[in-house]
N, C-alpha and C positions, 0 to 999 in steps of 0.2 A: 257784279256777278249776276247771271241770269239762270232764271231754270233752264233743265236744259239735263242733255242726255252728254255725260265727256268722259274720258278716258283717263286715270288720276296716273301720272309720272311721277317714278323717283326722278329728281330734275340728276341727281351727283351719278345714277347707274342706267339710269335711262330701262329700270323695267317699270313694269305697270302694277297699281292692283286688283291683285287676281283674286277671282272667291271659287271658292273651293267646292264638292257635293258634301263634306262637312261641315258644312256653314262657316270653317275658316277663311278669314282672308290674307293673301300673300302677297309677296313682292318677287314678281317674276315675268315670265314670258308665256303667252297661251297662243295656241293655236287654234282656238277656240274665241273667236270672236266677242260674242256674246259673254264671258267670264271678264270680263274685263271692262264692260259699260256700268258706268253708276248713275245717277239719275240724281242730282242738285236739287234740293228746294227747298224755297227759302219760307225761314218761320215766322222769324219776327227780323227787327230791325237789327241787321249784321249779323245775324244767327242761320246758318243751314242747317240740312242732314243731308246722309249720303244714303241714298236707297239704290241697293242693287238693280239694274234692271230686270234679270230673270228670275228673280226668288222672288221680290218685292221688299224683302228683308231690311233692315237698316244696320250701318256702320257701325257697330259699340267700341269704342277706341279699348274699354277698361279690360274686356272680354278679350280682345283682338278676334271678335267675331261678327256673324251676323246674325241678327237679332230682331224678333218682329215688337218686342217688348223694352230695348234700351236703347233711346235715340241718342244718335250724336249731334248736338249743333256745334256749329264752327263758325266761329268770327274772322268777317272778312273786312280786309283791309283797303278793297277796291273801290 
């Protein structure tokens, strides 16, 4: 998996996730282009986080928010 700017699918409903002007983030559909880019980067070895593109914000999965204080890494299996 590479850095990189991508667009995160429910693969079963096919919406995306959406971040909200609440710092929440959803599973839905935006018509708003920009709500729905995350930005991949990677930490250490098989570890990411997900950084909002327009907030700058990061993923807290614990939260279900966005967060400039609680990173989410994610182990990939590619």
């Amino acid at each position: 998996m590479t850095d990189g700017f991508y667009q995160i699918e429910n693969v079963f409903r096919h919406k995306l996730l959406i971040a909200r002007k609440n710092n929440r983030v959803y599973v839905g559909d935006s018509k708003q282009l920009g709500q729905s880019i995350f930005r991949i980067e990677h930490v250490q070895h098989r570890e990411y986080r997900l950084r909002h593109n327009q907030s700058n914000k990061i993923l807290c999965i614990y939260q279900q928010s966005l967060n400039l204080e609680a990173p989410l890494a994610l182990d990939s299996h590619l």
